[in-house]
C-alpha beads as a LAMMPS data file, in Angstrom:
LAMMPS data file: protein, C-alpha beads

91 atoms
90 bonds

1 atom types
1 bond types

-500.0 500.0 xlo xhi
-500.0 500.0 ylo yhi
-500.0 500.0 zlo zhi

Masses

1 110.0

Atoms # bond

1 1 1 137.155 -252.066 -99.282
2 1 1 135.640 -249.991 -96.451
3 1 1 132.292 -250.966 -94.742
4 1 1 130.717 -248.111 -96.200
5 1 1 131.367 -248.645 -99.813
6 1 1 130.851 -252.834 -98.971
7 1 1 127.039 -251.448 -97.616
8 1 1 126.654 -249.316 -100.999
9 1 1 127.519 -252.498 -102.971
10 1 1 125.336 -254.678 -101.170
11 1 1 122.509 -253.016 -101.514
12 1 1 122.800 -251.941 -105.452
13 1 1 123.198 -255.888 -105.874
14 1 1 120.060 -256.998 -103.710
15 1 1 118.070 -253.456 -104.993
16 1 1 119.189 -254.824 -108.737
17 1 1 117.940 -258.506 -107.955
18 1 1 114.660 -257.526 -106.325
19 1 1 113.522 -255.075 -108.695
20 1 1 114.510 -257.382 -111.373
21 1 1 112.103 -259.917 -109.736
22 1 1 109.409 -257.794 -109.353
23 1 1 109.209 -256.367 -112.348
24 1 1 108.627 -259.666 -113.744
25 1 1 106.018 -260.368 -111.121
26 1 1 104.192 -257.107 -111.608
27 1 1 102.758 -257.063 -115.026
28 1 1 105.987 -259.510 -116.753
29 1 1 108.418 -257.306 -117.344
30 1 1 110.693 -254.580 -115.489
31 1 1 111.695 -250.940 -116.540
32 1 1 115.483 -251.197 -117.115
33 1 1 118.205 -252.100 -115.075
34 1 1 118.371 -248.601 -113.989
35 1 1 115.200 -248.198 -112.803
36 1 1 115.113 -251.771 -111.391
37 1 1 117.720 -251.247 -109.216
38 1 1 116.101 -247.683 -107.979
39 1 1 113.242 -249.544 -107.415
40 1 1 114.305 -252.300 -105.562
41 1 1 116.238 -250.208 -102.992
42 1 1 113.333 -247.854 -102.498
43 1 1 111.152 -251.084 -101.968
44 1 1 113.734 -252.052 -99.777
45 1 1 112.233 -249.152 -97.163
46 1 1 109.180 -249.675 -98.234
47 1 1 109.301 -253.016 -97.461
48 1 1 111.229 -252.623 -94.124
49 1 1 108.674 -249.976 -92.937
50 1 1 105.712 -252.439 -93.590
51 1 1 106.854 -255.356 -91.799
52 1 1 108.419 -252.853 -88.717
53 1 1 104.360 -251.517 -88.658
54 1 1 102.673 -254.964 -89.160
55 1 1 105.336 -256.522 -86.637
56 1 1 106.634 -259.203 -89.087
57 1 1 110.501 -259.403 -89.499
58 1 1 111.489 -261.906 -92.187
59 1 1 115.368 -262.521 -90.567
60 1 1 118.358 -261.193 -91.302
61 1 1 121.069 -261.802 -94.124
62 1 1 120.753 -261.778 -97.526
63 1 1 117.775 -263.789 -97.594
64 1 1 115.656 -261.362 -95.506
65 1 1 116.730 -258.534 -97.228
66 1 1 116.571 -259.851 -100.326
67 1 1 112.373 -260.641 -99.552
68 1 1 112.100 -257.457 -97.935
69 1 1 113.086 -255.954 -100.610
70 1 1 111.655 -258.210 -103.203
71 1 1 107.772 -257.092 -101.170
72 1 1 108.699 -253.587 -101.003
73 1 1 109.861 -253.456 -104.536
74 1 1 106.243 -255.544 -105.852
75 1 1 103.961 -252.769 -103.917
76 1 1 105.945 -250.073 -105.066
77 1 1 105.561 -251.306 -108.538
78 1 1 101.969 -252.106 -108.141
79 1 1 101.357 -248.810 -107.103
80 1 1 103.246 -247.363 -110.058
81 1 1 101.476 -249.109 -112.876
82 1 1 98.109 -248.550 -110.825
83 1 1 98.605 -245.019 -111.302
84 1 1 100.286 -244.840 -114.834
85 1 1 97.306 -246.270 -116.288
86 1 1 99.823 -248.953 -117.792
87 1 1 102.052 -246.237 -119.858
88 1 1 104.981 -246.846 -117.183
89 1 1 105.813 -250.448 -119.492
90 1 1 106.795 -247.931 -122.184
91 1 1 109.654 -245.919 -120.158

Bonds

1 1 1 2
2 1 2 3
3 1 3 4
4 1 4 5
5 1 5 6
6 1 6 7
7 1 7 8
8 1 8 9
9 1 9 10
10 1 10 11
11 1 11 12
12 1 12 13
13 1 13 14
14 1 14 15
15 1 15 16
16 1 16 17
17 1 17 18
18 1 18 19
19 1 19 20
20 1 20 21
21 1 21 22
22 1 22 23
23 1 23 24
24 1 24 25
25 1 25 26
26 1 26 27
27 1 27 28
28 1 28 29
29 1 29 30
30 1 30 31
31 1 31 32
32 1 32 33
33 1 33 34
34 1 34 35
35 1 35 36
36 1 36 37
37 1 37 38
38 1 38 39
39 1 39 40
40 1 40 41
41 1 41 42
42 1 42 43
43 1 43 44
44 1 44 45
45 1 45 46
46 1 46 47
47 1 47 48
48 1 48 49
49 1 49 50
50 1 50 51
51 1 51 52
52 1 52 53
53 1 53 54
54 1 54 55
55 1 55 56
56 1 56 57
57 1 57 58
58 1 58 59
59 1 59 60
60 1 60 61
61 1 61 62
62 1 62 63
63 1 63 64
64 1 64 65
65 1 65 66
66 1 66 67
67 1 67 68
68 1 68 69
69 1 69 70
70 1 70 71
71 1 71 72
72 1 72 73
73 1 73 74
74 1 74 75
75 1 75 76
76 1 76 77
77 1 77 78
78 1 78 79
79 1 79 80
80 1 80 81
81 1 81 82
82 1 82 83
83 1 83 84
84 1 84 85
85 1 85 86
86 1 86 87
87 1 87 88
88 1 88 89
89 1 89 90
90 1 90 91
């Protein structure tokens, strides 16, 4: 397997586990495993951007990313619902 694909891989698994988390943190429950995943890799930037401007960096590995990501993927959600007015539990 080529370090490229390996990188895709790695982050569809730690994008799927974070948003997975933090759909159940924000509001109990997630939009699909689809969306999830989508989620958790955009709150993946999200979350790397944040702690890059506030100067925090949570270590490296799985275990960082996975909390970066895991932050990210909470605000983004946050932000989401915030906005949808609550109809985003229905998609």
């Amino acid at each position: 397997m080529d370090p490229v694909s390996h990188g895709i891989i790695f982050w569809l698994i730690i994008g799927g586990i974070a948003g997975a988390l933090a759909g159940r943190v924000v509001d109990g429950g997630g939009f699909g495993i689809i969306i999830d995943i989508i989620v958790g890799i955009v709150g993946a930037f999200i979350g790397g951007w944040l702690g890059g401007v506030l100067g925090l960096h949570l270590g490296a590995g799985i275990i960082g990313s996975l909390i970066t990501a895991f932050i990210g993927a909470v605000i983004l959600l946050f932000i989401v619902r915030l906005f949808s007015g609550g109809r985003a539990r229905q998609l």
